[in-house]
C-alpha positions in Angstrom: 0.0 0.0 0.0 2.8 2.6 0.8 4.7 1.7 -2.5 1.5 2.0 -4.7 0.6 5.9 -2.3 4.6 6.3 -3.6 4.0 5.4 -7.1 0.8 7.8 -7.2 3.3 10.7 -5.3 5.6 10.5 -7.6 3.3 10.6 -10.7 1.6 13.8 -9.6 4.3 15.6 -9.3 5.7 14.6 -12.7 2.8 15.5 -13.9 2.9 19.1 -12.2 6.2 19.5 -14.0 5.1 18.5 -16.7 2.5 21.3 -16.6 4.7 23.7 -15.7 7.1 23.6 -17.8 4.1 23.7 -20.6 2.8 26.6 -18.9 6.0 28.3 -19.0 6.9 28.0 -22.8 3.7 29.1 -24.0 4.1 32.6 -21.4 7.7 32.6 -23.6 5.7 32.2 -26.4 3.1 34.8 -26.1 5.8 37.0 -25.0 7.6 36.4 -28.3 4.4 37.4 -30.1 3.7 41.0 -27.9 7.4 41.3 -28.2 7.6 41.8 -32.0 4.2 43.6 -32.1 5.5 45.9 -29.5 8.7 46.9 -32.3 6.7 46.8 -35.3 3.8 49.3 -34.1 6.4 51.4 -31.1 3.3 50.2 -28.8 5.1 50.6 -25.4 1.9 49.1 -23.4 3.1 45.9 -24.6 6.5 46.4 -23.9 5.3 46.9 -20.6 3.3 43.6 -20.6 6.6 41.6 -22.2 8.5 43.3 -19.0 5.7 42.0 -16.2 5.7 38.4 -17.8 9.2 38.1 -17.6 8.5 38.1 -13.9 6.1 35.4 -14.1 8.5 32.9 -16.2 11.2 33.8 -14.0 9.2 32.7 -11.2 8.3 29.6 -12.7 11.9 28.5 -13.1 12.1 28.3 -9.8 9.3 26.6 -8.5 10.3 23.9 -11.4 13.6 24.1 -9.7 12.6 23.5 -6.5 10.1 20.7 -7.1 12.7 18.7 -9.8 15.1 18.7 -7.0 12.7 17.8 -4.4 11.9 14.6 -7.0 14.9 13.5 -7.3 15.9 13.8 -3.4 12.6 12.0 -2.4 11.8 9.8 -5.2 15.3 8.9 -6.4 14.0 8.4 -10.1 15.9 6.1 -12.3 16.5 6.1 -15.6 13.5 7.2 -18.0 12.1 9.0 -14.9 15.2 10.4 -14.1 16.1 11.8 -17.7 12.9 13.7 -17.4 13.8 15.3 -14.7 17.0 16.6 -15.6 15.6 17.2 -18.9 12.8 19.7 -17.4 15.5 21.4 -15.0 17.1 22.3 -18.1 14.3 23.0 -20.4 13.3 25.2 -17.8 16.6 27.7 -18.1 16.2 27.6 -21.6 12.9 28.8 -21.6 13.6 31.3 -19.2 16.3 32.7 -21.7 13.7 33.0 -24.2 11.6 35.2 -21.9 15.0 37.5 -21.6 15.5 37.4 -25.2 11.8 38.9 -26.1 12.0 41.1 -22.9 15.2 42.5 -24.8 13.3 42.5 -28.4 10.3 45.0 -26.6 12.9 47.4 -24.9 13.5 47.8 -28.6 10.5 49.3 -29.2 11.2 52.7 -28.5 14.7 53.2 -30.1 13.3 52.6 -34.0 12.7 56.2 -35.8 10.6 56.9 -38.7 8.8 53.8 -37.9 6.8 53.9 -40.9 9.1 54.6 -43.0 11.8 52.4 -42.1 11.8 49.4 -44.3 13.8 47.0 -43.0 11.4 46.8 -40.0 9.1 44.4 -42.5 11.4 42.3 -43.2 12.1 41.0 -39.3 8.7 39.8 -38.1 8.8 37.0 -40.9 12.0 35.8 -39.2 10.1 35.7 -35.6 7.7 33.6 -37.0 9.9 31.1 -37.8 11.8 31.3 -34.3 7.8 31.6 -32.7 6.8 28.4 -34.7 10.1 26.3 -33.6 9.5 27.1 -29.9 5.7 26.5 -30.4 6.4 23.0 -32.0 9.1 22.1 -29.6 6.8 22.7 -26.6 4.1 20.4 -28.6 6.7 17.8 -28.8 7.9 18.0 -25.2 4.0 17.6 -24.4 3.5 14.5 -26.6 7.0 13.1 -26.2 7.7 13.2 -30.2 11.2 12.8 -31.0 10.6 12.6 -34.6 8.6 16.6 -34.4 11.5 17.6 -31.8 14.2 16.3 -34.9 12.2 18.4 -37.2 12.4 21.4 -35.2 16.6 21.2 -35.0 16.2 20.9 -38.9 14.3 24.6 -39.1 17.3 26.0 -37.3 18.7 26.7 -40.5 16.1 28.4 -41.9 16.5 31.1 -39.2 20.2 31.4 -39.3 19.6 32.4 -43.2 16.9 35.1 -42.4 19.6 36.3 -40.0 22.4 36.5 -42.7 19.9 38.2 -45.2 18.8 40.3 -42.9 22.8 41.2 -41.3 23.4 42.1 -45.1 20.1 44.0 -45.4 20.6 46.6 -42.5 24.4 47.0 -43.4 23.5 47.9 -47.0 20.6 50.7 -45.3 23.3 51.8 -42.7 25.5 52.7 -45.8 23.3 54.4 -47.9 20.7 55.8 -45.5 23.3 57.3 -42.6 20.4 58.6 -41.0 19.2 55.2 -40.1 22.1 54.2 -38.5 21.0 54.2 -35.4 17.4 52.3 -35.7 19.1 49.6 -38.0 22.1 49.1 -35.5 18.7 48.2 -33.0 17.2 46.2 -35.3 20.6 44.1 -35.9 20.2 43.6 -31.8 17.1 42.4 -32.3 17.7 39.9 -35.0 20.0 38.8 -33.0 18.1 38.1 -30.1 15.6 36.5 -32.6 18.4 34.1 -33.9 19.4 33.1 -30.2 15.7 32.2 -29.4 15.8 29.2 -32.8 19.4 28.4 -30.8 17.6 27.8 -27.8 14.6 25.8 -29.6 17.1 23.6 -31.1 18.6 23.3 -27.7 15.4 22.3 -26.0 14.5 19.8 -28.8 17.4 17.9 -28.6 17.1 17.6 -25.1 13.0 16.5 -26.1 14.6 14.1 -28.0 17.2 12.7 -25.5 14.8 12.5 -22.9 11.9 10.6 -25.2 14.4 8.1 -26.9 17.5 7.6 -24.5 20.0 8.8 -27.7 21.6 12.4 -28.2 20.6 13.5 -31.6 24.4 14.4 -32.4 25.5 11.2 -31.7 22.8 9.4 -34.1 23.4 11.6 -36.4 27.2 10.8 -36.2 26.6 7.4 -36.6 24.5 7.9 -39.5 27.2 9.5 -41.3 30.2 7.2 -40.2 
């Protein structure tokens, strides 16, 4: 009778971080979104909104912090059990980097001039999309334990490292022949930047989704794969 009140312990509060580190990407993730609309339309109420949440995921990080230790000091997981642990512990920073990454994106939104005018500005929300949608998916993997979607997700990491390099050449080709811009596109290279470092962090969390689904690090598979 103890073991099975043990069992059911120890399944409720993997279950509770499980839902809490689901709760906590998709605050990252609507932080992403309020982040970019805050830069595109200079609307500083949702910078202030992207600021206030940051709280909220910060504070998450730590309650998953304190309750992954307390698993594994009271419940000793092994193996499976204990790869999802670890894994949400560092799913959990990463996540939280996010949520500094779009907090730096609204800051942004103030120090971009001739908003309107300033043509480069389109060209960066179709990269956050594609950083939005790999943090998105990942989260959806994590939830369902797909190693095949979390793969999929490493694979668009690409995609936004090109938007970044197209967009790098972009802003240095405005700097040089708008000098007047300077300023706003030298921000906007900040923020791409930021952008690129959330699909870094995407891939990160997927290959952890996949090492903690299948057992296997991605890099080594792959490396096998190719030997």
């Amino acid at each position: 009778m103890a073991h099975e009140h043990t069992v059911k312990a120890f399944d409720e509060e993997i279950t509770k971080l499980r839902g809490l580190i689901a709760e906590m990407g998709g605050l990252a993730e609507v932080s992403m979104a309020e982040a970019m609309e805050a830069l595109v339309k200079g609307n500083l109420d949702l910078t202030a909104q992207v600021l206030e949440r940051d709280k909220r995921i910060d504070a998450m990080e730590a309650e998953i912090d304190r309750l992954a230790v307390r698993i594994i000091a009271l419940r000793a997981p092994m193996a499976d059990d204990l790869r999802e642990v670890i894994a949400a512990l560092k799913i959990a920073g990463v996540i939280e980097r996010i949520g500094d990454y779009s907090k730096n994106i609204a800051k942004s939104a103030h120090k971009i001039e001739g908003r309107k005018h300033f043509e480069p500005l389109t060209l960066v929300p179709a990269m956050a999309d594609v950083a939005r949608g790999m943090v998105h998916d990942v989260m959806t993997a994590y939830a369902a334990r797909d190693p095949l979607l979390a793969k999929a997700v490493v694979e668009r990491d690409e995609l936004v490292d090109a938007f970044y390099e197209s967009l790098f050449r972009n802003l240095v080709s405005h700097m040089m022949e708008n000098p007047k811009t300077i300023s706003s596109a030298a921000q906007l290279l900040f923020v791409a930047r930021n952008i690129e470092r959330i699909g870094d962090h995407a891939t990160n969390v997927a290959e952890m989704v996949y090492y903690a689904a299948t057992g296997v690090y991605l890099t080594d598979k792959e490396e096998k794969a190719g030997a």
